[in-house]
N, C-alpha and C positions, 0 to 999 in steps of 0.2 A: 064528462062529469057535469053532473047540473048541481047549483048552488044559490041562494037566495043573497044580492047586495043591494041597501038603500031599496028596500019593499020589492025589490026586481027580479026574476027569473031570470039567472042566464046559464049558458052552457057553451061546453068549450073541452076540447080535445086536450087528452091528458098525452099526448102524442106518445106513449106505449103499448104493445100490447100486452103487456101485464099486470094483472089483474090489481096484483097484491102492491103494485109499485102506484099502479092506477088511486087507490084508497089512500096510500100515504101521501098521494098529493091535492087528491081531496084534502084531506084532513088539516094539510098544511094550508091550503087556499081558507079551508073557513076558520082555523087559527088567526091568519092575515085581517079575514072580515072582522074578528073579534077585536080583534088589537088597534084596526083602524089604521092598518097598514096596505090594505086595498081598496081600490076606487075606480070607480070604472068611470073613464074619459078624466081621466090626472092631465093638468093644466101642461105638466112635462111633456106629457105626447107631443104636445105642438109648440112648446117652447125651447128654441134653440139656445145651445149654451152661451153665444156670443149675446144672446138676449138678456140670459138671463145674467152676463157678468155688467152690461150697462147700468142695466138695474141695482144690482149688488154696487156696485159705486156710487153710482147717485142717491140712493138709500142710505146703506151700512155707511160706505168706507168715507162718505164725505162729513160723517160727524166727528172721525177719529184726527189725530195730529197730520199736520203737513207732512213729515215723513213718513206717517201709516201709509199717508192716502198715495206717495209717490212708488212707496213697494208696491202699492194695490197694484198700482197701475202696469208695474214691469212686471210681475207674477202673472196677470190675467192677459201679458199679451202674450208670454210663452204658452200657457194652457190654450188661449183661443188658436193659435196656431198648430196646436197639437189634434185640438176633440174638434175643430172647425163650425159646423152649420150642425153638427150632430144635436138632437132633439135629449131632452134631459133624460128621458127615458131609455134610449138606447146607449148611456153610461150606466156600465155598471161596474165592480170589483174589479172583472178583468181590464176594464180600458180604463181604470185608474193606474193598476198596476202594470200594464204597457207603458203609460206616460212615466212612469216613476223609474222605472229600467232605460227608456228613450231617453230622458231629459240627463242621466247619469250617465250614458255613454256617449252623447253632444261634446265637442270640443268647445273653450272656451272663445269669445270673440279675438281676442287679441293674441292668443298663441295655441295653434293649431294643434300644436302636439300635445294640450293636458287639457285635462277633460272636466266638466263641470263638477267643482263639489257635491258632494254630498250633503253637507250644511247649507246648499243654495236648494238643491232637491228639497229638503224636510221644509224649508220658510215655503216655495208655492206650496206644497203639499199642505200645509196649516193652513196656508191661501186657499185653497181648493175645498179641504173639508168646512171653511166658513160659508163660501159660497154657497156649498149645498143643503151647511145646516141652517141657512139665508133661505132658500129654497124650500128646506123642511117645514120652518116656523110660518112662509105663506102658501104652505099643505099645494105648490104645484108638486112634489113627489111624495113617492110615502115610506123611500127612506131611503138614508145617506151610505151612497156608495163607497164611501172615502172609511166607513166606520174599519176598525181594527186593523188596518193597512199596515204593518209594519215602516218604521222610518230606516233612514240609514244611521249610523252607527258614529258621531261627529266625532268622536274621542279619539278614534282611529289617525284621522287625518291633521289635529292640533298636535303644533308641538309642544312640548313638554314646554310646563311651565318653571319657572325656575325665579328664585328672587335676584334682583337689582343689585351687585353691592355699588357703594359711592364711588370707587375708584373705576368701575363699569361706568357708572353715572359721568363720571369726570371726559372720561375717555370719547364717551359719543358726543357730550356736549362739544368736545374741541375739532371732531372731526366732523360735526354739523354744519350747514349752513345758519347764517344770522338765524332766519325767521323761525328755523327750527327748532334751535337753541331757546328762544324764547318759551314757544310750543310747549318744550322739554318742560322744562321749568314749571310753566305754568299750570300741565296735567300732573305733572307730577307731587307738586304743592296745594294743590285743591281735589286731585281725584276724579274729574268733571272728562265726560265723554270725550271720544276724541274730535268730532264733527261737529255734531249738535250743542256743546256746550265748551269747546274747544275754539277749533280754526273758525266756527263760524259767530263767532264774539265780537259784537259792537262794543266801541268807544262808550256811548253811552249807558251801557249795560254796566260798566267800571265803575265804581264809586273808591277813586284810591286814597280821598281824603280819610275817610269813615275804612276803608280796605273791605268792601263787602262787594261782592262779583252779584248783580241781579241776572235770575235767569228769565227769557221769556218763556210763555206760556208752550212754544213750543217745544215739550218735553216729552220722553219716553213714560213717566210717570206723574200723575198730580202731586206726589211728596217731592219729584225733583224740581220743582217752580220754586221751591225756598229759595231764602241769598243765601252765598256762599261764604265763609271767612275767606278773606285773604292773608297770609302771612306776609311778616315783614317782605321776605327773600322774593316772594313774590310780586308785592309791591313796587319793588325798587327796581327789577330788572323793569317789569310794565311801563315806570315813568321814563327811564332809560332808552325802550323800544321806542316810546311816544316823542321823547325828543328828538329821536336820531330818522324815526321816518319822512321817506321822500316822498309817498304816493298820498297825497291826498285823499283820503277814502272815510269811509262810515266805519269801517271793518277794521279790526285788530289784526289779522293776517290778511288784506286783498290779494285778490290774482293780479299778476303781474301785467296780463292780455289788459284785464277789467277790472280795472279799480274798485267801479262800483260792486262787484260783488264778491263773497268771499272767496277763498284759495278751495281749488276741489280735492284736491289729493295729496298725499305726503310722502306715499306709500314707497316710489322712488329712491326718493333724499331718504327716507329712514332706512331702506335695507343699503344704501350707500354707507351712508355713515356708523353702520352698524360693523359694514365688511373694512370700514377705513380704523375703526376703533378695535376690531378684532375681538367681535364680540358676538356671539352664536345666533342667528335671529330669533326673533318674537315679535310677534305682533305690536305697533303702539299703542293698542287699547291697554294690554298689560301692563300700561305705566300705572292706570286704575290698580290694579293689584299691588302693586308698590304701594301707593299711597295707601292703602289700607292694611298691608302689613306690618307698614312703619307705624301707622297710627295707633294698632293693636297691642303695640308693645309699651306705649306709654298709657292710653287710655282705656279706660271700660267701654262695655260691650256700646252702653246709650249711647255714648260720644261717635264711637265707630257709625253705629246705624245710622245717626244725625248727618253725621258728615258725607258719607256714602248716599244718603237720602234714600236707605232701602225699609222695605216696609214691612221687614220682618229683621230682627236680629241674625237668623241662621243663615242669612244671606251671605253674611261677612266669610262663611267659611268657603267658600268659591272662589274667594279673592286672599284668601292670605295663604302665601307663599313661604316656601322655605323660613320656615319656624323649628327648626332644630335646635339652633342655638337657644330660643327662650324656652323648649321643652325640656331640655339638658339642665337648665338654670333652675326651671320649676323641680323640676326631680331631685336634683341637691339639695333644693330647699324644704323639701318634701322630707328627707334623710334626714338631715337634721332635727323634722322636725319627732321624726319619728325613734332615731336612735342617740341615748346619749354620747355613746364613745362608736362612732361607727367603725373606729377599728379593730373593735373587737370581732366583729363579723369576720376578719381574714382566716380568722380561724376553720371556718365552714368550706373555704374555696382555695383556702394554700395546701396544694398537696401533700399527703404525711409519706411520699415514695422515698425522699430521703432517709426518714429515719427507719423506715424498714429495714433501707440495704445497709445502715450502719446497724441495724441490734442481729441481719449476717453476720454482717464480719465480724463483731465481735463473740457473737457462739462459734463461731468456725475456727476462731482461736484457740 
């Protein structure tokens, strides 16, 4: 097939010999030139993908938050270990979706026998198509392989979520360790991440005269830098932790190794104390969701999204939990408002089979 690109004459093997199939890829090749989806000598030819994920960091990913930048960085080493020195060009649909089938049948680092999430696939996968829509925008390709890729399915693999009651609440606090107990308390009274706005909390970030939690800048969103209230209950355990600590540190929970830096994980001591309190696991980020269902029931929607720091009100419904009971409450209230004598309505749904079988019996007498 010969075709005209950028004033040029070129030709190139429709590698068929059919005629009729020959013309449809004509057709599609000058569709391409129209659209500004073809180019002849694409910067992709010769740029390799580890090249181009340097660049994607030192461009894109170093304007984003300190936690963006450190996922960047553990996403683009599994992908460069996967696609290696391969040229941008020679990725295409299928060697995304090789990677995305490979990375989900990888066993985990730490226990051999269970195999990489699903919900860890979808984050590089999001990783990967930024990359290349990184790639897109400085036109080395002329288009992004990662488009329509199906993800995995995360719902599948979360357990159910389920609300907190208090006496659950009581039960893990006692079968906690100190630090965690605090922890507890603290997500659970403010709502605030478990890592980022949680274990990794400086002394000076606390304001318990005034009770307002400042966040730093590094946050998941620009609405979450607001301060946070503190409640009483929260207050009081904090000056309480702050007297009784022994380690000297900047950090509200230090590691126990390193003082100076914060605690890395919890994950442990929470499914411990969870199995000592005999209580079904869930995640700790889900203490979030606690706080937001409790808050749901006293306050309006503004208050919720304020407190949440989310940047749409519809956010809130992701996080509220078992809400039966205020649904059952509304609908009573609802009946009322709606029927004067609501027990007149038993009339419609008490069965009349009784009186049938007495107006038998007494014709059969």
């Amino acid at each position: 097939m010969g075709y005209t690109a950028n004033g040029e004459q070129l030709y190139e093997s429709t590698k068929t010999n059919s005629k009729d199939l020959a013309r449809k890829i004509l057709k599609q090749r000058e569709a391409e030139i129209v659209l500004g989806r073809f180019k002849v000598g694409w910067a992709g030819e010769r740029m390799t993908f580890a090249a181009l994920c340097d660049e994607f960091l030192s461009s894109h990913s170093s304007t984003l938050s300190a936690n963006s930048q450190e996922n960047h960085r553990i996403f683009t080493k599994h992908l460069r270990d996967f696609f290696g020195d391969r040229t941008l060009t020679e990725i295409d649909e299928g060697a995304v979706v090789n990677y995305r089938n490979h990375r989900r049948n990888q066993p985990i680092r730490w226990d051999k026998n269970r195999k990489v999430k699903g919900a860890t696939v979808n984050r590089e996968m999001a990783c990967l198509h930024t990359i290349f829509q990184f790639a897109l925008k400085r036109k080395y390709i002329g288009e992004n392989p990662t488009a329509g890729i199906r993800h995995f399915d995360e719902r599948r693999e979360r357990p159910s979520k389920r609300m907190l009651t208090v006496e659950e609440e009581h039960r893990i606090l006692e079968a906690a360790p100190p630090y965690l107990r605090v922890a507890i308390v603290l997500l659970v009274q403010t709502g605030g991440r478990t890592y980022s706005e949680g274990l990794s909390l400086k002394w000076d970030q606390l304001d318990l005269e005034h009770r307002v939690l400042h966040l730093e800048s590094n946050v998941k969103t620009t609405g979450s830098s607001q301060p946070l209230p503190l409640s009483q209950l929260a207050c009081e355990v904090l000056k309480e932790w702050k007297s009784k600590r022994v380690l000297e540190s900047p950090y509200v929970f230090p590691s126990s190794r390193k003082p100076g830096v914060p605690m890395g994980s919890v994950k442990t001591a929470w499914r411990s104390a969870l199995e000592k309190a005999g209580v079904p696991y869930f995640p700790i980020y889900n203490l979030r969701h606690v706080f937001c269902t409790r808050l749901s029931w006293v306050a309006p929607d503004a208050v919720v999204q304020r407190a949440m720091r989310h940047s749409s009100p519809e956010t809130k419904r992701h996080y509220q939990l078992g809400m039966v009971e205020q649904v059952r409450e509304g609908i009573e209230k609802a009946n009322k408002e709606a029927y004067s004598d609501p027990k007149s309505l038993r009339i419609y749904y008490v069965s009349d089979q009784p009186k049938k079988q007495a107006a038998k019996a007494s014709a059969s007498r």
